[in-house]
C-alpha positions as CSV (number, residue, x, y, z in Angstrom):
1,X,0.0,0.0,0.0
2,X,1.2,3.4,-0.6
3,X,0.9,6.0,2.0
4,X,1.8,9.6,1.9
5,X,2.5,11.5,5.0
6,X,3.4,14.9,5.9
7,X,6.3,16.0,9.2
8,X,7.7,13.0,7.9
9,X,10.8,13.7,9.6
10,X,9.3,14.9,12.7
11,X,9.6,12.9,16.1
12,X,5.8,10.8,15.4
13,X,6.3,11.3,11.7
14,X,9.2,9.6,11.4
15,X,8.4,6.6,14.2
16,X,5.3,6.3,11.7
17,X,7.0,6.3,8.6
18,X,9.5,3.6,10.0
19,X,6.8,1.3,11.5
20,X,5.1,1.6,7.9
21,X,7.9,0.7,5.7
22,X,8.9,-2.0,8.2
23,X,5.3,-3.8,7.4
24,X,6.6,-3.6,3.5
25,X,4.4,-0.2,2.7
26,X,5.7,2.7,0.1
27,X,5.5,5.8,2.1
28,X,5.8,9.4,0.3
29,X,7.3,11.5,3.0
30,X,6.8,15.1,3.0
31,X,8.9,17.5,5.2
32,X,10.3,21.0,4.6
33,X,13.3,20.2,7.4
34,X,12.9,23.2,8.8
35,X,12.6,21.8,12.3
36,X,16.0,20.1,11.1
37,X,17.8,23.0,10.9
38,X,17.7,23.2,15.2
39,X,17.3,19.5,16.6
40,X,19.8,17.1,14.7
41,X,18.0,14.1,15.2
42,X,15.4,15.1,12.4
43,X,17.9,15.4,10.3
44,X,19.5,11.9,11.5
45,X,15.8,10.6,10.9
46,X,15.2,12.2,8.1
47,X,18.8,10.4,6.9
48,X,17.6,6.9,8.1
49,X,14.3,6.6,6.6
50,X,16.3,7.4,2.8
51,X,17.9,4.2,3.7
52,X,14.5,2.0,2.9
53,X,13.9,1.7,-0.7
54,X,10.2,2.2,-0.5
55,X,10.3,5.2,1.1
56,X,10.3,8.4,-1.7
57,X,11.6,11.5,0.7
58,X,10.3,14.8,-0.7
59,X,11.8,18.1,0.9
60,X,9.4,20.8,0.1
61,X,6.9,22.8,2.3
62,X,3.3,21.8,1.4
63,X,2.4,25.7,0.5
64,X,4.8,24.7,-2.5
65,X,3.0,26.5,-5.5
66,X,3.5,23.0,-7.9
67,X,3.7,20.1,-4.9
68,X,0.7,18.6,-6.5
69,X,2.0,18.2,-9.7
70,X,5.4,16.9,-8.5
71,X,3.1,14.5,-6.1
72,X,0.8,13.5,-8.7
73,X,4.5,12.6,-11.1
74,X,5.2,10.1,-7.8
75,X,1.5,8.5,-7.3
76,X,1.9,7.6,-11.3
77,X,5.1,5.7,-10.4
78,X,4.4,4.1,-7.6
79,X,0.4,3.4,-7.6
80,X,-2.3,5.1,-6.3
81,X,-2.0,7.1,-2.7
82,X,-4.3,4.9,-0.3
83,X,-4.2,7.1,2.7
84,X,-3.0,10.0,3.7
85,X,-0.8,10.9,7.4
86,X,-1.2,14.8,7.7
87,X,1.3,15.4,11.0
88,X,3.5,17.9,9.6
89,X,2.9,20.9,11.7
90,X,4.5,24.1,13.4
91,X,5.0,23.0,17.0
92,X,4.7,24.3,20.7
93,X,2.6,25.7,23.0
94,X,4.9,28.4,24.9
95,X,4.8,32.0,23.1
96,X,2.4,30.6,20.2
97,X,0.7,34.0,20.3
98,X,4.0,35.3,19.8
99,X,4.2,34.2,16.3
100,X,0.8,34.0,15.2
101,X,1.5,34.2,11.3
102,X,4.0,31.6,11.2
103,X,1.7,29.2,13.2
104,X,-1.5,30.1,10.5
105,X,0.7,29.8,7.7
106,X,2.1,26.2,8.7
107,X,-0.7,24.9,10.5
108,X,-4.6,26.6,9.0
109,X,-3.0,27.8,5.6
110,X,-1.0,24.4,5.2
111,X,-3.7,22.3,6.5
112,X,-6.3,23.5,3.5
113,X,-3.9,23.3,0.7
114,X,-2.8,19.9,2.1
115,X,-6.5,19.3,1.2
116,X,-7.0,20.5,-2.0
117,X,-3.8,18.4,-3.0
118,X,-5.5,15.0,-1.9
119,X,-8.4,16.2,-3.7
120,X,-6.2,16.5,-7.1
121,X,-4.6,13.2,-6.3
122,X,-8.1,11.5,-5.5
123,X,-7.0,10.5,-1.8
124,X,-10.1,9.7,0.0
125,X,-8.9,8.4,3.1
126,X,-7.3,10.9,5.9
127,X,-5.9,10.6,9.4
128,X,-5.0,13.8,10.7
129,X,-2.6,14.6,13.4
130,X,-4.8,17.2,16.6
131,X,-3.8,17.4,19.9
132,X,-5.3,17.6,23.5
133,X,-4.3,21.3,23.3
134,X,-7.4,21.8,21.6
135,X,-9.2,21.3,25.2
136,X,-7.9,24.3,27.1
137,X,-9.4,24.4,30.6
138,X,-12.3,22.3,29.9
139,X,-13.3,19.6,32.7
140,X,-11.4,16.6,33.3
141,X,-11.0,14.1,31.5
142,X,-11.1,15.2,28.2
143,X,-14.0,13.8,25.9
144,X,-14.6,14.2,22.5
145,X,-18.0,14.3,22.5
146,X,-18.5,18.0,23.9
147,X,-22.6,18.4,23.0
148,X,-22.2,21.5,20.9
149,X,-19.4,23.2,23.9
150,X,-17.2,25.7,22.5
151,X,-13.5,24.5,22.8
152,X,-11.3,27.2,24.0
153,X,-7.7,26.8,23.2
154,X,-5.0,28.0,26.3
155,X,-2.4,28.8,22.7
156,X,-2.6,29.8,19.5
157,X,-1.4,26.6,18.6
158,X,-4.4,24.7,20.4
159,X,-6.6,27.4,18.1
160,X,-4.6,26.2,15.0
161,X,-5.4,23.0,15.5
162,X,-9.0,23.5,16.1
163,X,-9.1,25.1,13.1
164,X,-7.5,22.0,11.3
165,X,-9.8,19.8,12.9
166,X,-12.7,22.0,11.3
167,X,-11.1,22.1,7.7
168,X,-10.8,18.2,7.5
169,X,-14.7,17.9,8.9
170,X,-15.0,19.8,6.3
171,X,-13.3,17.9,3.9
172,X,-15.0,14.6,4.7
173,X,-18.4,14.0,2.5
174,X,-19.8,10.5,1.2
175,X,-17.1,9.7,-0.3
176,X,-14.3,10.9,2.1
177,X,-13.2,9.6,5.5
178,X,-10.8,11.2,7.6
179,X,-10.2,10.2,11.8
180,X,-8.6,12.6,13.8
181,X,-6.2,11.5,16.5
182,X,-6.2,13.8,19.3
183,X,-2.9,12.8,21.1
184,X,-1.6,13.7,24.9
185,X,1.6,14.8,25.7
186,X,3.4,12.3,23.4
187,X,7.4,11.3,24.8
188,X,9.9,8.6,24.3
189,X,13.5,7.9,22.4
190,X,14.2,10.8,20.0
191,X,11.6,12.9,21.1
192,X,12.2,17.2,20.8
193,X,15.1,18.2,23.6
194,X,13.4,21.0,23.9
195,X,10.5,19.5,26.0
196,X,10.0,19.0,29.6
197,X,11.1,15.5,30.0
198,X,14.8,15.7,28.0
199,X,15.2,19.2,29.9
200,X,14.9,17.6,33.4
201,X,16.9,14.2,32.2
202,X,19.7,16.7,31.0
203,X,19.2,18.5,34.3
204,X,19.2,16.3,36.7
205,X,22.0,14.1,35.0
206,X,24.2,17.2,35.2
207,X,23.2,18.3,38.9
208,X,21.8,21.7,37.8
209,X,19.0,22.6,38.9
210,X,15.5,22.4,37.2
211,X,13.2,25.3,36.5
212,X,9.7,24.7,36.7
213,X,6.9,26.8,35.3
214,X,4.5,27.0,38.5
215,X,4.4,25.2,41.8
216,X,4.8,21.6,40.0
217,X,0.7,20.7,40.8
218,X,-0.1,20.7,36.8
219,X,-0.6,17.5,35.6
220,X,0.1,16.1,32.0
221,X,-1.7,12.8,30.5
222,X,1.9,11.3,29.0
223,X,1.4,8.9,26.4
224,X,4.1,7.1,25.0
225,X,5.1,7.0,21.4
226,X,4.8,3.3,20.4
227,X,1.0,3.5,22.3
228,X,0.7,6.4,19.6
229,X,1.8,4.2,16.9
230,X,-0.6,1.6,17.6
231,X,-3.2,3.7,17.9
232,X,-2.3,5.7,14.4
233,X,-2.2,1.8,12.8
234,X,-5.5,0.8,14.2
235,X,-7.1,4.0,12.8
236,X,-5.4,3.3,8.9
237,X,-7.1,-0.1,10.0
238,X,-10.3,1.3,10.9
239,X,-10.7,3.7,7.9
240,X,-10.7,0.9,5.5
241,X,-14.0,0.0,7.3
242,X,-15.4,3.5,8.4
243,X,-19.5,3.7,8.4
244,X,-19.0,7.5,9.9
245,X,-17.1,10.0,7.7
246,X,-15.5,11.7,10.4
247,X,-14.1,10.5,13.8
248,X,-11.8,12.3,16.1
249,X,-10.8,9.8,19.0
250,X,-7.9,11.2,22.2
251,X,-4.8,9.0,22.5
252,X,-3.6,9.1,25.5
253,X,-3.5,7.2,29.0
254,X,-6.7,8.1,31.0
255,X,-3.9,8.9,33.9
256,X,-2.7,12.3,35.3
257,X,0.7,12.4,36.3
258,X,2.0,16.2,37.9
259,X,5.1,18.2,37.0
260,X,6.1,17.1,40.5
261,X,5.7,12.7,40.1
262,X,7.6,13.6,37.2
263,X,10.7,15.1,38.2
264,X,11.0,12.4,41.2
265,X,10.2,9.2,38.8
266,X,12.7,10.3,36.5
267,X,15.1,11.5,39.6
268,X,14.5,7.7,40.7
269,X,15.4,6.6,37.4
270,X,18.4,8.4,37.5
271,X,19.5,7.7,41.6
272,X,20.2,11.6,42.0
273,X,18.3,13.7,44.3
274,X,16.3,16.8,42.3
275,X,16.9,20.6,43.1
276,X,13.6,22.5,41.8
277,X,13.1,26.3,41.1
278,X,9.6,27.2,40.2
279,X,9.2,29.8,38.4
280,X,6.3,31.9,37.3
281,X,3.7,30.1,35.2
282,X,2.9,30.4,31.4
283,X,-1.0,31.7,30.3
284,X,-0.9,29.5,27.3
285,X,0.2,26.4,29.2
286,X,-3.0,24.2,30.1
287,X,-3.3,23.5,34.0
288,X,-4.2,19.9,33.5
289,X,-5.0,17.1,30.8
290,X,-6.4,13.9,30.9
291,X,-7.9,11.9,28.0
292,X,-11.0,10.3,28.2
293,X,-10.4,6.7,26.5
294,X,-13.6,5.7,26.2
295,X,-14.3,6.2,22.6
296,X,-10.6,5.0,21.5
297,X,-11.8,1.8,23.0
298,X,-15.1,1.7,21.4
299,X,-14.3,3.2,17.3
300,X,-10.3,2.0,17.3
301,X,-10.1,-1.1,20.3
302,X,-7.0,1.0,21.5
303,X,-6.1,1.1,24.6
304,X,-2.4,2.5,26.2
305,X,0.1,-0.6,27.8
306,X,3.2,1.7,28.7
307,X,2.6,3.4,31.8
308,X,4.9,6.8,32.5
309,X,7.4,5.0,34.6
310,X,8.5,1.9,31.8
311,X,8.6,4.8,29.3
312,X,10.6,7.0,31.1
313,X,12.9,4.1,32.5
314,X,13.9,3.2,28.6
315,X,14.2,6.1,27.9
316,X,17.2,6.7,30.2
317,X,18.7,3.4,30.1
C-alpha cells in the first residue's frame, strides 16, 4: 500500500514512517526540514528513513505553489496514494501568540492546501494529526464528544489545531473519511530536547537545577510514542471500514501524572536527588489534561500498555 505522510521527519512522523515501511508499505514523505535545521535528530531521521527503498523523501513545504503536480508525477510511479498521514505541523505551545503568522501559515494555511492536493490526487482516506491542546481548561477528562461546547484553546497553537480539525470535517463527505487523532503529551526515544522530560533528564543528569513553570501541581496525561503508533495503525485499520465520515478519537492514558511525580520518577530513574526552582507560570500552558479513553476503545479497540514509569525508564537506560 502506498501512503503519503506529511512531518515525515518529525519525532511521530518519522516513528510512523519507520513502523510503515517496516510492514513492506511505500511511504511518500513530505517535510520542509525546517525543524532540522535546530534538533539534529530530524535530520538523522530524516537520513535513516532514505535508507528504505520504499520510502520516496520529498523536501518541500506543502504551501509549494507545484507540490501537486510533482506529487501527482510520484503516485503515477508508484500506484495510487491509499491514505494520507497529515502530522506535519509548526509545533509548541509556549509564546504561540507570539508568532501568530507563522503558526497560521504552517498549521490553518497548510492544512487547506494539504487538502486541496488529496483532492487533485483522489486521496479519499485521511488521518489527521490534533492534539489535547485543543481542550484548554475544559473539565477533566477530556472527551470528545463536547454536545455543541465551544473548545477554547490556552495557545494559539491549540486554536490552529482547532481550526484544522474543522477544515478536515469539512473535507469529509460520502465519499471521504478522515479520523482525527487527538494525542496527549506524546514522549519517548528521540523525542524534541526542547521539551519537559529531555530538559529535566539533562538537568538532573548534570546536577543543575530544574526550573519549573508554577508550583509543579499541573498534571500532564503522557502517552508514550509506540501506544501512539498503535493507535495511528489501528485508525489506517479502521478507515478501510469507516460507516462515519468523520471520527476524532484522544490518545492518551486516561492517567494524570503532575510536574512534581515527574521530576521524582525520572530522579528515581536516575538515583540523583532533584533541586527544583519554580518559576512563574505560562497563560498558554494548560493546568491539566487527561484523555477520556472511552471512545478510542469503542471506534479504534486501542487502549495504552506503557505506563509513565517503563517509558521513562527506557528512555534513560
Amino acid at each position: 500500500m502506498t501512503f503519503l505522510l506529511t512531518g515525515a521527519a518529525g519525532f511521530i512522523g518519522s516513528a510512523i514512517a519507520k513502523s510503515l515501511l517496516e510492514q513492506g508499505h511505500t511511504v511518500i514523505g513530505v517535510d520542509n526540514l525546517s525543524i532540522a535545521k535546530e534538533d539534529i535528530t530530524r535530520a538523522a531521521a530524516w537520513q535513516n528513513l532514505k535508507d528504505y527503498d520504499e520510502f520516496i523523501p520529498v523536501q518541500e513545504d506543502i504551501n509549494a505553489p507545484n507540490l501537486h503536480i510533482f506529487l501527482q508525477g510520484l503516485q503515477d510511479g508508484c500506484g495510487q496514494i491509499k491514505i494520507a498521514l497529515h502530522f506535519a505541523a509548526m509545533p509548541g505551545v509556549r509564546n504561540s501568540h507570539l508568532r501568530k503568522e507563522e503558526y497560521f501559515q504552517n498549521n490553518v494555511e497548510a492544512t487547506g492546501k494539504f487538502l486541496t492536493i488529496l483532492d487533485f490526487l483522489n486521496v479519499q482516506k485521511l488521518v489527521f494529526a490534533s492534539s489535547s491542546s485543543v481542550y484548554g481548561h475544559a473539565p477533566t477528562p477530556f472527551n470528545e464528544n463536547t454536545h455543541g461546547t465551544a473548545l477554547l484553546p490556552c495557545s494559539y497553537y491549540g486554536q490552529t489545531k482547532l481550526l484544522g480539525e474543522k477544515q478536515v470535517r469539512q473535507w469529509t463527505d460520502k465519499r471521504k473519511r478522515a479520523i482525527i487523532l487527538r494525542p496527549f503529551s506524546v514522549y519517548g526515544q528521540n523525542m524534541r530536547p526542547d521539551l519537559a522530560i529531555p530538559i529535566f533528564i539533562r538537568a538532573l543528569q548534570m546536577g543543575d537545577t530544574l526550573k519549573v513553570f508554577g508550583d509543579g501541581s499541573t498534571t500532564r496525561d503522557y502517552t508514550h510514542i509506540d501506544d501512539l503508533l498503535r493507535s495511528i495503525h489501528l485508525a489506517i485499520k479502521h478507515l478501510t471500514s469507516i460507516q462515519n465520515n468523520f471520527e476524532i478519537v484522544n490518545v492518551g492514558t486516561g492517567t494524570q501524572t503532575s510536574i512534581a511525580q515527574l521530576i521524582q520518577l525520572l530522579a528515581e530513574c536516575l538515583r540523583v536527588e532533584p533541586r527544583i526552582s519554580f518559576i512563574e507560570p505560562k497563560k498558554e500552558e494548560m493546568l491539566t489534561t487527561e484523555a477520556s479513553t472511552l471512545r478510542a476503545r469503542n471506534v479504534l479497540g486501542f487502549e495504552a500498555q506503557i505506563m509513565i514509569h517503563d517509558g521513562l525508564l527506557e528512555m534513560i537506560h
